[in-house]
VOPA-921610 format. One line per field, with one value per atom (N, C-alpha, C): x, y negated, z; atom name; residue in one letter. Coordinates in steps of 0.001 Angstrom, whole numbers. Each point is the difference from the previous one (the first is absolute). Layout:
residues N
xx: [X ...]
yy: [Y ...]
zz: [Z ...]
a: [CA ...]
r: [a ...]
//
This chain:
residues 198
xx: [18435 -1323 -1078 -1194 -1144 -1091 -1072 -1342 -1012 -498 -937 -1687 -1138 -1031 -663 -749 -118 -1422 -763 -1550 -447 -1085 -54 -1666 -500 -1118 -147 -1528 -317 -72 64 -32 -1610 -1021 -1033 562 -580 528 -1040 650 -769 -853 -643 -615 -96 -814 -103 937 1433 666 440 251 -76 -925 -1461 -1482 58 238 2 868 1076 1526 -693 -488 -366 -1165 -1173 -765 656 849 448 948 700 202 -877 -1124 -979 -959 520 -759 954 1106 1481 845 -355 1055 1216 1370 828 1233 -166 263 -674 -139 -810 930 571 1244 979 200 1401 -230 -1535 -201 -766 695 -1157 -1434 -447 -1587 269 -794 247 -447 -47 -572 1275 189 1316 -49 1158 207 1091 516 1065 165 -19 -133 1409 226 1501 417 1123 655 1660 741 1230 759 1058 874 1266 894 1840 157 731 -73 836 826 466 -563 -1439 -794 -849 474 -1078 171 1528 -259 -1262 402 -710 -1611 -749 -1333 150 646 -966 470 907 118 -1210 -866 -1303 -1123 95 -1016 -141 922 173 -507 7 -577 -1503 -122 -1754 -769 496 -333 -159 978 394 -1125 -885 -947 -1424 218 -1821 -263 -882 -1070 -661 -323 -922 -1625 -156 -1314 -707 -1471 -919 327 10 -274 -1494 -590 -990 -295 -160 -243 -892 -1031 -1151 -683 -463 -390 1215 -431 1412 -607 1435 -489 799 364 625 441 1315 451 -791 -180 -160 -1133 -319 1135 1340 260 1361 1212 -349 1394 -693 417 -207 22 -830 470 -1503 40 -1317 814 -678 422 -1535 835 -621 49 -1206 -21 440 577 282 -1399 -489 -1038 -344 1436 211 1673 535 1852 -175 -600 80 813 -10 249 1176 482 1167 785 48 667 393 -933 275 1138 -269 1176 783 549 860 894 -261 38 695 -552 507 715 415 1247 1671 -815 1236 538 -545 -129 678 249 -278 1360 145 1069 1236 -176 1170 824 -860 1102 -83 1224 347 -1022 -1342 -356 -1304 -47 -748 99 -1768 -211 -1123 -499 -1392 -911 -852 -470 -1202 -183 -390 -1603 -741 -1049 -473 -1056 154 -489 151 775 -1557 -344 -1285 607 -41 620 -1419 655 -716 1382 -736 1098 -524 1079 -276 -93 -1169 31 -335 -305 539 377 1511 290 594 -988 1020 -596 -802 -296 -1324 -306 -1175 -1416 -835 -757 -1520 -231 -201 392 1023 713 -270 337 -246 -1480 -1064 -1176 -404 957 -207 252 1051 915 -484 -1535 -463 -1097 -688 -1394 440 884 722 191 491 689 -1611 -407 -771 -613 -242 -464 1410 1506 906 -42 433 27 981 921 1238 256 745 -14 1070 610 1559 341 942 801 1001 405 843 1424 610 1450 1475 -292 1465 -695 1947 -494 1987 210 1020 709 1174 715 525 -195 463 192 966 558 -194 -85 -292 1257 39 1165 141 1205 -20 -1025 -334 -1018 -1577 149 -1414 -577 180 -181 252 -1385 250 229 1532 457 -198 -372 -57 1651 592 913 192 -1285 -17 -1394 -484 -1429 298 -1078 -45 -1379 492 -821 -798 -1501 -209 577 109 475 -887 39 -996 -871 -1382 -1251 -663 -1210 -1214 -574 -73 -1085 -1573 -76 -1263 -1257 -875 -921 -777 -584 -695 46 1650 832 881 2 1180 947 1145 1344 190 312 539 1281 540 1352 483 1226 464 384 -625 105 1161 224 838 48 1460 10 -666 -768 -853 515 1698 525 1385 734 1439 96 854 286 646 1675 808 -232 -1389 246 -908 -571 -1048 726 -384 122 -1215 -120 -609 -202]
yy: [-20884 -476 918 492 863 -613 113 -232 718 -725 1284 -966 905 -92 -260 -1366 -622 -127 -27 -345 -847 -537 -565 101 627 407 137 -433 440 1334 649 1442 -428 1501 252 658 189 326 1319 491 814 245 756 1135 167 -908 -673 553 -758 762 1029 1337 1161 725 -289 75 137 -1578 119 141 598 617 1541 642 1107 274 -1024 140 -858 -533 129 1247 858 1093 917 -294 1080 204 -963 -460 666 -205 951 -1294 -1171 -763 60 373 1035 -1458 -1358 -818 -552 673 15 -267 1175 -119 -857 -180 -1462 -1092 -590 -962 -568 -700 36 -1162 670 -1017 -1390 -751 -1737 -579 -1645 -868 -599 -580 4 -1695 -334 -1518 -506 643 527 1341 -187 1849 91 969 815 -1406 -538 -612 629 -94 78 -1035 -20 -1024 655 -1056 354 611 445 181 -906 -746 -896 -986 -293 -860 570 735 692 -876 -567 -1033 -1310 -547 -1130 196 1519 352 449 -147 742 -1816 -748 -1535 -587 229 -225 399 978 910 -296 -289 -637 -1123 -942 -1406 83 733 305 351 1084 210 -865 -452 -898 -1269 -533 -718 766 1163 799 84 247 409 1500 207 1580 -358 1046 -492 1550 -33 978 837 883 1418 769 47 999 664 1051 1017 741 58 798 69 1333 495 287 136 294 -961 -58 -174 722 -1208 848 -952 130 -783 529 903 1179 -551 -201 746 -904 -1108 -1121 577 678 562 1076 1530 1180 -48 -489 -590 -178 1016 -82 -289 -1024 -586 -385 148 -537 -1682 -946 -1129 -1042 -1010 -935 -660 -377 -675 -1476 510 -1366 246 -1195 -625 54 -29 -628 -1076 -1343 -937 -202 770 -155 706 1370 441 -581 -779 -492 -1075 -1071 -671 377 1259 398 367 783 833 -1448 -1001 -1402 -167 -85 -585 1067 1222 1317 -531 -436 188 -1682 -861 -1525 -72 -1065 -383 206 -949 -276 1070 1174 1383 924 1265 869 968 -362 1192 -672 -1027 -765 1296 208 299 200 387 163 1121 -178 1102 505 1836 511 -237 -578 31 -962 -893 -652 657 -324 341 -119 1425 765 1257 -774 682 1307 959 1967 410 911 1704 1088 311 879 1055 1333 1217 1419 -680 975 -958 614 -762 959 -190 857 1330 814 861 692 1043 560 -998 130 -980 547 1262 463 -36 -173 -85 -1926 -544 -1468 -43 210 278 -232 1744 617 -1453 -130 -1281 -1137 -299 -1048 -209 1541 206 423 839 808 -1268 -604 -1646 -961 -121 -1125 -151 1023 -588 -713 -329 -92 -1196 -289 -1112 9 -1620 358 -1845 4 -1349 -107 -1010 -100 -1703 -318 -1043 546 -1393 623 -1060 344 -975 -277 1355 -140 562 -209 738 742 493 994 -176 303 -9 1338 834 1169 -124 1294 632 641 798 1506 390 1503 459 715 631 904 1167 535 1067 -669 -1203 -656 -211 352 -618 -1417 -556 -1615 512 -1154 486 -1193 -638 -1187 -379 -1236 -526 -822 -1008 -1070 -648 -38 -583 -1311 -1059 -1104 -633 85 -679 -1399 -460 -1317 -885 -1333 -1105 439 -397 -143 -127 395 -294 906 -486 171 1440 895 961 -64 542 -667 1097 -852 580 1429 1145 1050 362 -54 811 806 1575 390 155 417 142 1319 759 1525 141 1617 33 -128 -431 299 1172 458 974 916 909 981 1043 572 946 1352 -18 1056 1825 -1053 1525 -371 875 148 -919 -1016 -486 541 291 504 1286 612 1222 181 -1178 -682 -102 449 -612 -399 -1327 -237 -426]
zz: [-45392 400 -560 667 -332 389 -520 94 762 1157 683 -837 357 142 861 660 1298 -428 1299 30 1407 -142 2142 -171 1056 114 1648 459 1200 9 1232 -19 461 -317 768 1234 1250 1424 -219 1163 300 1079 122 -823 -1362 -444 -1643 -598 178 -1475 -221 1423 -575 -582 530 -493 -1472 -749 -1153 -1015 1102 -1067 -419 743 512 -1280 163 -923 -1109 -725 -1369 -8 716 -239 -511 891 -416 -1261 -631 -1237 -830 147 -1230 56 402 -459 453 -969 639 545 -277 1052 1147 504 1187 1020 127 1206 -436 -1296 -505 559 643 -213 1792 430 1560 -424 358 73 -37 -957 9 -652 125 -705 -654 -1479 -85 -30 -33 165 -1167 -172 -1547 -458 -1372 -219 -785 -416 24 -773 72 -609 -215 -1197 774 191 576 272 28 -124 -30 1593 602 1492 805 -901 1040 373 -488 303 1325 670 1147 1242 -57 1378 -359 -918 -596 139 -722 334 1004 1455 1217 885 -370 509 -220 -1255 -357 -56 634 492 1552 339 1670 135 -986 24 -398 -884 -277 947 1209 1047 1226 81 1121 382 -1871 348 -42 -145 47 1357 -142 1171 -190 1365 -523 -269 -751 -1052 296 374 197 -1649 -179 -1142 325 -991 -119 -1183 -9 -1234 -293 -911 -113 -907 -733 -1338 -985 -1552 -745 -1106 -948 -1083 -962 -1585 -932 -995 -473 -1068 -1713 755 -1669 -563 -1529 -787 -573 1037 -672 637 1280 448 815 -136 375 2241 687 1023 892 1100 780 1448 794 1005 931 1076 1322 362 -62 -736 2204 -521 1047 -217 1592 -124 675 676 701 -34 429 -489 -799 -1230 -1450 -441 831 -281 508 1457 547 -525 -627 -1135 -923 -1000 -1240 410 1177 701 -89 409 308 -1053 -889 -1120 -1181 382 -620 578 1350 44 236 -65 -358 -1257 -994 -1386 -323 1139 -694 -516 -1184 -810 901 985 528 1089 -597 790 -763 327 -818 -580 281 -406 -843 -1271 217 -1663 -463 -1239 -65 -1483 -587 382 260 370 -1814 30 -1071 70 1183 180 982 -82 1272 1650 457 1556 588 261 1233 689 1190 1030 354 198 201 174 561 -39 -489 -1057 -938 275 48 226 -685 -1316 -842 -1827 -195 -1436 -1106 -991 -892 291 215 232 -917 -265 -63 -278 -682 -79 787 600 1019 1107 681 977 294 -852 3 585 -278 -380 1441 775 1307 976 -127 974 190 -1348 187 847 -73 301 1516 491 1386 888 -557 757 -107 -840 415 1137 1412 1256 953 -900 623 1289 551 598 1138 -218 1569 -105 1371 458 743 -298 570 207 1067 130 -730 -1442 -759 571 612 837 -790 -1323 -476 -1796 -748 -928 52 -1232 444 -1816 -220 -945 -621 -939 -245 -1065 -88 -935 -714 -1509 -727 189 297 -204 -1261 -461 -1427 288 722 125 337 -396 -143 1251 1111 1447 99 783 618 1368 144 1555 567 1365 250 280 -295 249 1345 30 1192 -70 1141 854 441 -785 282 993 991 980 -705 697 -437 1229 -28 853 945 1310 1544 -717 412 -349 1468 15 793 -536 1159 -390 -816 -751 -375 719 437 1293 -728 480 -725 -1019 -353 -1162 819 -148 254 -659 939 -629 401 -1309 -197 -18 -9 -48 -1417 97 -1747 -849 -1181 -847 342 458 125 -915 -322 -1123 218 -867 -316 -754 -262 -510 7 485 -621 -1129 -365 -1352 -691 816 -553 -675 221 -278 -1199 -382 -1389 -992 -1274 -1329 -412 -718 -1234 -1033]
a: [N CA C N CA C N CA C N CA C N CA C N CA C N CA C N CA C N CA C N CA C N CA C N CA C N CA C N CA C N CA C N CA C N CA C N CA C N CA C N CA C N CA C N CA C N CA C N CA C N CA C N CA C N CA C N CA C N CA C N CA C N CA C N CA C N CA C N CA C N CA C N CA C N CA C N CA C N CA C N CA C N CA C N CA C N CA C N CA C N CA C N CA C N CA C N CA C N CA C N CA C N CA C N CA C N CA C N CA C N CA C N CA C N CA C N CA C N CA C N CA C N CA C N CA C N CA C N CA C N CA C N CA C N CA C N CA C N CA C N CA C N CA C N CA C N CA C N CA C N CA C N CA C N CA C N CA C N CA C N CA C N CA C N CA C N CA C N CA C N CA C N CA C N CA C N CA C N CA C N CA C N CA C N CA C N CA C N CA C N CA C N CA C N CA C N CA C N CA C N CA C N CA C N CA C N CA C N CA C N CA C N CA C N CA C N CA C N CA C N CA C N CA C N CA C N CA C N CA C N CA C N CA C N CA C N CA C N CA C N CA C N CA C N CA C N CA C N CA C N CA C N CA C N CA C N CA C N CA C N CA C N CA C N CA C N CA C N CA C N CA C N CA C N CA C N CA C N CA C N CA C N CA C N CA C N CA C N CA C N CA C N CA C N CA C N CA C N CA C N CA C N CA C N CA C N CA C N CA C N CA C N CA C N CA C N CA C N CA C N CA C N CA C N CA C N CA C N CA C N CA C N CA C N CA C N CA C N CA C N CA C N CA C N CA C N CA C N CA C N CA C N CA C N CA C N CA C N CA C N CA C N CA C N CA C N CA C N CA C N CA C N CA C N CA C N CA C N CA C N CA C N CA C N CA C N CA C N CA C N CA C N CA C N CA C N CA C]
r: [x x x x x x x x x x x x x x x x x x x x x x x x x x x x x x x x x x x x x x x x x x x x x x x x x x x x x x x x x x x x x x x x x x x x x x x x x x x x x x x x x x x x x x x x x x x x x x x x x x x x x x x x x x x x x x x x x x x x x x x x x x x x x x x x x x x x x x x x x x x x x x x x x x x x x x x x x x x x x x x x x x x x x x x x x x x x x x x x x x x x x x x x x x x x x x x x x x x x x x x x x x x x x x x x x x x x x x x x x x x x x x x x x x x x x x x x x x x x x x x x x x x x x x x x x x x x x x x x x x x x x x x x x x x x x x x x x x x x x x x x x x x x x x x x x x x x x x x x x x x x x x x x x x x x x x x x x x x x x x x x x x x x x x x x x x x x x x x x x x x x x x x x x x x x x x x x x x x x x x x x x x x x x x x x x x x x x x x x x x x x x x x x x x x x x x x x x x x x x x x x x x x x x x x x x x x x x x x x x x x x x x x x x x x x x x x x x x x x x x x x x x x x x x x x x x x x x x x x x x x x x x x x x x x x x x x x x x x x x x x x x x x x x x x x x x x x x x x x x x x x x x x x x x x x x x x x x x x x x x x x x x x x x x x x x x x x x x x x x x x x x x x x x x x x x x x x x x x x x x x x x x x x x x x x x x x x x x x x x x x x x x x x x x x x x x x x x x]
//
C-alpha cells in the first residue's frame, strides 16, 4: 500500500486559466506550470491509496446534489505577511464554495480534516516568490476580472515530480442555466506535464 497526494479544486476555464498560469509564470513562480489555475476546495492532503474508490464514491455524491453557481473574479489580494501568497480575489461564489469545500471535507467521508487556515476561496498567482515580484502580481493583476458558470469541480493528484494531474471531473446534479453568465471552456494544459519538474 502507498500514499498519493490528492487535492479537489475548481479549475479556472479558459481563457482565464492559461492567462493566469502564464502570468504567475511570468512573475518566476517556478510552479506555475505544476499547477493548473484554481480555486481550491481541498488542498494537498495525503491519503492511503486504497481509499481512492471510497473518495471519488464521495465526491460523486457531493456533486450529484450541487448545482451550478455563477463565478466572478476581480482585483488581487494577499495573505502576506501570514503566508507568502498574492492571489486573484473571488468576488462572487464565495458562499457556494465555502458549501462546498464543507461538504468535500464533512466527517462522514474520506477526506474529512483540519484545515491550517480558515477557508477564502482566490487563486493564487504568485507564492513564495520574490518580494518584488509579489509586489508586481499584485499591482499587474489588480484590473483582473473573469466570469464563469462554474458546473463542476475535479479531483487530482501530485505526482513525484510535483505536477497536479487531474484524475476525475465531477459534474453538478441537473441544474438550470443561470441567465447572463457565461459558460467557458475548461482549463486546458498549458504545457507538456510530463516533461515538468518541480
Amino acid at each position: 500500500m502507498g500514499t498519493v497526494t490528492l487535492g479537489v479544486s475548481i479549475a479556472v476555464p479558459e481563457p482565464y486559466g492559461s492567462l493566469l498560469q502564464e502570468r504567475r509564470a511570468g512573475f518566476g513562480d517556478p510552479a506555475a506550470h505544476c499547477i493548473p489555475t484554481h480555486v481550491t476546495l481541498l488542498p494537498p492532503t495525503e491519503a492511503d491509496d486504497s481509499v481512492l474508490p471510497s473518495v471519488e464514491a464521495h465526491l460523486t455524491r457531493v456533486a450529484a446534489t450541487g448545482r451550478p453557481f455563477p463565478m466572478r473574479l476581480r482585483g488581487t489580494g494577499t495573505f502576506r505577511p501570514l503566508s507568502p501568497v498574492v492571489f486573484v480575489k473571488v468576488v462572487e461564489g464565495v458562499s457556494a464554495c465555502t458549501r462546498l469545500q464543507q461538504r468535500v471535507r464533512d466527517a462522514s467521508g474520506p477526506l474529512v480534516r483540519e484545515l491550517q487556515f480558515p477557508y477564502h476561496p482566490h487563486v493564487t498567482v504568485a507564492h513564495g516568490i520574490a518580494e518584488e515580484a509579489m509586489d508586481r502580481a499584485y499591482e499587474e493583476l489588480s484590473g483582473f476580472e473573469a466570469e464563469w458558470t462554474c458546473t463542476s469541480f475535479a479531483l487530482y493528484e501530485q505526482g513525484a515530480d510535483g505536477v497536479w494531474r487531474k484524475l476525475r471531473e465531477y459534474a453538478f446534479g441537473a441544474g438550470p442555466k443561470l441567465p447572463g453568465v457565461p459558460n467557458v471552456p475548461a482549463q486546458g494544459t498549458a504545457v507538456d506535464a510530463s516533461a515538468t519538474t518541480c
